[in-house]
Chimera marker file (.cmm) of the C-alpha trace (Angstrom):
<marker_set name="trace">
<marker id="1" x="-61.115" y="37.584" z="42.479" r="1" g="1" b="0" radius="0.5"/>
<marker id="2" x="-62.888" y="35.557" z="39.269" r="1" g="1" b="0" radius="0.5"/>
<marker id="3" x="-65.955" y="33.731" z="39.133" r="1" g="1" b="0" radius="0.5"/>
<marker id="4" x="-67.339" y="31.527" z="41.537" r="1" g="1" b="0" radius="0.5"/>
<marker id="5" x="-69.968" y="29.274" z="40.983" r="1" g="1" b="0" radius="0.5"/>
<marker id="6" x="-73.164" y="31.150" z="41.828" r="1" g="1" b="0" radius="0.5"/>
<marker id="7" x="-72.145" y="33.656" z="39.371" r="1" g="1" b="0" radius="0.5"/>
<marker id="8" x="-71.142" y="31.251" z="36.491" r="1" g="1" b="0" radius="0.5"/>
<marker id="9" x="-74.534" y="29.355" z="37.310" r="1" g="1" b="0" radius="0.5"/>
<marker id="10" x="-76.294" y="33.084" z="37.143" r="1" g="1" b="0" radius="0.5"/>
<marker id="11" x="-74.814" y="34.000" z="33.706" r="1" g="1" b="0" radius="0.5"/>
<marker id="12" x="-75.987" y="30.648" z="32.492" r="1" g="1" b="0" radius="0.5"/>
<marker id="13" x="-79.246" y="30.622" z="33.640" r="1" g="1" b="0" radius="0.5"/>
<marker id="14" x="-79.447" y="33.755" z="31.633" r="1" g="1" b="0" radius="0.5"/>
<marker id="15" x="-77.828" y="32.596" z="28.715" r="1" g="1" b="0" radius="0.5"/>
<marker id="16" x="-80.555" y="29.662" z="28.873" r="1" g="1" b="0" radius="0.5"/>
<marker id="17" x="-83.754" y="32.375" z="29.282" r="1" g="1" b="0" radius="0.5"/>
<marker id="18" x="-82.389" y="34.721" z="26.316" r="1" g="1" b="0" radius="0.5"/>
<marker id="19" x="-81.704" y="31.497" z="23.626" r="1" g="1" b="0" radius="0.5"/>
<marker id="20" x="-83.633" y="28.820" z="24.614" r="1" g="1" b="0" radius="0.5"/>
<marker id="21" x="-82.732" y="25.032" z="25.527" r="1" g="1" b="0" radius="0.5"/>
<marker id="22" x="-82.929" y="24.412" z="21.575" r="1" g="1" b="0" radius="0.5"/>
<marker id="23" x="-80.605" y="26.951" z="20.284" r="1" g="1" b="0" radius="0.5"/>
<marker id="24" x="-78.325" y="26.107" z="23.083" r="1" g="1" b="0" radius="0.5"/>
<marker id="25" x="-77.884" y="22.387" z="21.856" r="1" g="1" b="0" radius="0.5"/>
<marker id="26" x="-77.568" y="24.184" z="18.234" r="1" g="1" b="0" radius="0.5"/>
<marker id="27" x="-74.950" y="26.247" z="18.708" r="1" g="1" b="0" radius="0.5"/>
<marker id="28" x="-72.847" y="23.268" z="21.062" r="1" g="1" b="0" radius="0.5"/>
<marker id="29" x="-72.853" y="21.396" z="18.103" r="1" g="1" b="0" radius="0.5"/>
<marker id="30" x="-71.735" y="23.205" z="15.835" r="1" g="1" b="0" radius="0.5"/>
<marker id="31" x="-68.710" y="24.475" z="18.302" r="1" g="1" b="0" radius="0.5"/>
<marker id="32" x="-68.268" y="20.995" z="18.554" r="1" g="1" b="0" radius="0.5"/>
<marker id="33" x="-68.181" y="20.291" z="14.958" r="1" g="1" b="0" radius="0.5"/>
<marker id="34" x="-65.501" y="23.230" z="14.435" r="1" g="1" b="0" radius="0.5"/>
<marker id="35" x="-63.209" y="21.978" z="17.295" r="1" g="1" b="0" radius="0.5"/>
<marker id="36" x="-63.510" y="18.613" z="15.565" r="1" g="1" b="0" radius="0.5"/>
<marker id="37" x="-62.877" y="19.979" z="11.847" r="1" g="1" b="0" radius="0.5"/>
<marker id="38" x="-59.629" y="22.039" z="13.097" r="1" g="1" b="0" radius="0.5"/>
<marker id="39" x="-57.876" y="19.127" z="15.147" r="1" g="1" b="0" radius="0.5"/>
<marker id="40" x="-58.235" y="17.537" z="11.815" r="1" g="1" b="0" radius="0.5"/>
<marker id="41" x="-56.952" y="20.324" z="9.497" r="1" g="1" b="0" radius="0.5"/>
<marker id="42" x="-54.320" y="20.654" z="12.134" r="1" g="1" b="0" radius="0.5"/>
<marker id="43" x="-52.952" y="17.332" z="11.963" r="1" g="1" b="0" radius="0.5"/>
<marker id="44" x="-53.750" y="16.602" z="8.325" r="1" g="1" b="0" radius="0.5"/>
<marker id="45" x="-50.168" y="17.659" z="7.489" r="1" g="1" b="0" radius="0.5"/>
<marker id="46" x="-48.480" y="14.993" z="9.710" r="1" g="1" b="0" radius="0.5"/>
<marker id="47" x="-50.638" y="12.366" z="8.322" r="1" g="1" b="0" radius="0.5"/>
<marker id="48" x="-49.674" y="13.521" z="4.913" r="1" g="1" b="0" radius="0.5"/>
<marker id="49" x="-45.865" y="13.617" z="5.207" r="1" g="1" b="0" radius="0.5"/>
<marker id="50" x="-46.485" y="10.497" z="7.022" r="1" g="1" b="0" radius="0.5"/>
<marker id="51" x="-48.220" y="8.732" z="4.214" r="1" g="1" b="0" radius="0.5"/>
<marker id="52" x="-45.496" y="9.929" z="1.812" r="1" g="1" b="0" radius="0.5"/>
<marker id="53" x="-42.636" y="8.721" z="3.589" r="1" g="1" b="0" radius="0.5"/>
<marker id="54" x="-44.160" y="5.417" z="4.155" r="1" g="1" b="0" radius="0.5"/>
<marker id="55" x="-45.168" y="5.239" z="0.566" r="1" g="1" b="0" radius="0.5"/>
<marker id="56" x="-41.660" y="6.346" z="-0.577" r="1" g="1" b="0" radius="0.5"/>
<marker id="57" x="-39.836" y="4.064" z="1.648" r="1" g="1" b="0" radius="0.5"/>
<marker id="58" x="-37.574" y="7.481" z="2.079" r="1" g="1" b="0" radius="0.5"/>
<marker id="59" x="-36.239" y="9.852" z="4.805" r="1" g="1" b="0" radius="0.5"/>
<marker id="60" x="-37.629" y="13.671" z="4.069" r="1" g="1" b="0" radius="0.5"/>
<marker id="61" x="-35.120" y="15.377" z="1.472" r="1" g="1" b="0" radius="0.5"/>
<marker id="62" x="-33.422" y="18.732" z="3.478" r="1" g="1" b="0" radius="0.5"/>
<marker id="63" x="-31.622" y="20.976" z="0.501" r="1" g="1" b="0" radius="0.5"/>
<marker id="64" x="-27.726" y="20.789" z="0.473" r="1" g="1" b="0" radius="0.5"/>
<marker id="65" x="-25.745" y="23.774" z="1.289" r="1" g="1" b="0" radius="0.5"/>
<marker id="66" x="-24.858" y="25.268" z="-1.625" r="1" g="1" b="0" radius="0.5"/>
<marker id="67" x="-22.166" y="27.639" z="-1.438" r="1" g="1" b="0" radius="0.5"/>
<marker id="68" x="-21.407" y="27.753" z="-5.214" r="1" g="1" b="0" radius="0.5"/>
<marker id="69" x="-25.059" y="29.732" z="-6.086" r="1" g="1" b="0" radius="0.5"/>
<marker id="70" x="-24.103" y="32.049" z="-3.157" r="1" g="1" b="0" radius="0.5"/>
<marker id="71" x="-21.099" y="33.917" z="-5.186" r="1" g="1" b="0" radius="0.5"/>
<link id1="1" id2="2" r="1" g="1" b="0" radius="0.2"/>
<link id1="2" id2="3" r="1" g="1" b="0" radius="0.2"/>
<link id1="3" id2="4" r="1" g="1" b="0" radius="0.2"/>
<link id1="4" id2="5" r="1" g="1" b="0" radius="0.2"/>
<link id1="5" id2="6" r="1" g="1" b="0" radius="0.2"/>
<link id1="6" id2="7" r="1" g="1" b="0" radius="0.2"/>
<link id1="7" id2="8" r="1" g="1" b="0" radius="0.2"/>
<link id1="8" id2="9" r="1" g="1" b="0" radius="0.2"/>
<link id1="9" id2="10" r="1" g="1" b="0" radius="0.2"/>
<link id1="10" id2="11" r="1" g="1" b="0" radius="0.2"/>
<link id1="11" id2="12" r="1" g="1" b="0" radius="0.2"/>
<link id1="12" id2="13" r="1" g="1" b="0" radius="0.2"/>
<link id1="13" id2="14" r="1" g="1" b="0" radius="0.2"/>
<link id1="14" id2="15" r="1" g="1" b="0" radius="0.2"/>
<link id1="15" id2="16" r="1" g="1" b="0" radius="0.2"/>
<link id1="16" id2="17" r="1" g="1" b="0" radius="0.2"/>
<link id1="17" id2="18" r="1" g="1" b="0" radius="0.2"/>
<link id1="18" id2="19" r="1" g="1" b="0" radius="0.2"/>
<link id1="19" id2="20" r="1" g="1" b="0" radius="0.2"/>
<link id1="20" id2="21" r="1" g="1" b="0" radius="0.2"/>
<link id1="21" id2="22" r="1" g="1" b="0" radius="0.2"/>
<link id1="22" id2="23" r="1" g="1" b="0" radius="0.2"/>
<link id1="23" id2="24" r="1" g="1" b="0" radius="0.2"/>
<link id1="24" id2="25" r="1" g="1" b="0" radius="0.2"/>
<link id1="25" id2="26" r="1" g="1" b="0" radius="0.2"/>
<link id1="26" id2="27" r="1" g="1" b="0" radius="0.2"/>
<link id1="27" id2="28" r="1" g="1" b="0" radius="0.2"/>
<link id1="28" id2="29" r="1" g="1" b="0" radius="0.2"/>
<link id1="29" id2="30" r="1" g="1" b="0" radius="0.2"/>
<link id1="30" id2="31" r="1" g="1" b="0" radius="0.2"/>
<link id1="31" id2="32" r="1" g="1" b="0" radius="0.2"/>
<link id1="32" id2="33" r="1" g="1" b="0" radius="0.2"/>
<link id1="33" id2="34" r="1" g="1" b="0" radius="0.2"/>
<link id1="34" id2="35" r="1" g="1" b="0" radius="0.2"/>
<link id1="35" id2="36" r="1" g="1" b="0" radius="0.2"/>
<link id1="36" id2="37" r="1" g="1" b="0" radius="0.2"/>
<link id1="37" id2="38" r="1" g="1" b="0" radius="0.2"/>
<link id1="38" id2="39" r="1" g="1" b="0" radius="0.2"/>
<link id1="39" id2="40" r="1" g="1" b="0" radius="0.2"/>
<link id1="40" id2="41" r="1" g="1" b="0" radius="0.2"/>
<link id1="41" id2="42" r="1" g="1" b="0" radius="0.2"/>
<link id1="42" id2="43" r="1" g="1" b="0" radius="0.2"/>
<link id1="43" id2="44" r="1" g="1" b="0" radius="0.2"/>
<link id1="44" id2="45" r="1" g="1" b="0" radius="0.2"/>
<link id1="45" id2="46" r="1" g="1" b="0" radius="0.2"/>
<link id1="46" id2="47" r="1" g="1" b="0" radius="0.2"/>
<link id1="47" id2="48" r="1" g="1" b="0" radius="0.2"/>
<link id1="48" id2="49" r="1" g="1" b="0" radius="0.2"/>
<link id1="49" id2="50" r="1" g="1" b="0" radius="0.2"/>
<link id1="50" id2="51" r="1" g="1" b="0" radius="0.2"/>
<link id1="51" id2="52" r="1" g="1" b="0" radius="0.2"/>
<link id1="52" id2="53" r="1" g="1" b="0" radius="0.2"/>
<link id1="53" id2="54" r="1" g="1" b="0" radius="0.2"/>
<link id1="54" id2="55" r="1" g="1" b="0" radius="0.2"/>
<link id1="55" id2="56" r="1" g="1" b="0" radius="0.2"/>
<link id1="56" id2="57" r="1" g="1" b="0" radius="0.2"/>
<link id1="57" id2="58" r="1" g="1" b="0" radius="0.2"/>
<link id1="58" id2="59" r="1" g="1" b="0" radius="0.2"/>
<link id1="59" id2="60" r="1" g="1" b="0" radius="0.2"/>
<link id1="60" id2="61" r="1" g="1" b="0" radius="0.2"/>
<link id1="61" id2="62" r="1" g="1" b="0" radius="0.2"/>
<link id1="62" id2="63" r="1" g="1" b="0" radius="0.2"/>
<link id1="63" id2="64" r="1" g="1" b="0" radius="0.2"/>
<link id1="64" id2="65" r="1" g="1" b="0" radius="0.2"/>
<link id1="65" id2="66" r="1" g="1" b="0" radius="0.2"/>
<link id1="66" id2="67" r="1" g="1" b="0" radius="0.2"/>
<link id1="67" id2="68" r="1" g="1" b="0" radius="0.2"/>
<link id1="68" id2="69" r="1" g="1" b="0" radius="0.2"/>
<link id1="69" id2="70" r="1" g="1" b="0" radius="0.2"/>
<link id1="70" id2="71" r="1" g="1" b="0" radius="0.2"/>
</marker_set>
């Protein structure tokens, strides 16, 4: 069951007749750009807590438990 290859090659030749060759490579880029931007944003926090530790020369701080501000 799925798609085989004559029919993914059908729906793209179609794809290709209604936008064109040039709007094609248009909107690939800008998918392309998006991916790109995202993997960035998503490992932008790493590099951040990364950069701090190095610059800090310390381990990340994790909060004590605190039983006294429980009662």
């Amino acid at each position: 069951m799925g798609l085989g290859v004559s029919e993914l090659l059908l729906i793209f030749l179609i794809v290709l007749v209604l936008f064109g060759t040039k709007r094609l490579r248009n909107i690939g880029s800008d998918l392309g750009g998006a991916i790109k931007s995202f993997r960035s944003a998503m490992n932008e926090p790493e590099a951040a807590k990364t950069e701090t530790e190095t610059e800090t020369g310390n381990q990340p701080v994790t909060p004590a438990n605190d039983d006294s501000r429980a009662k």
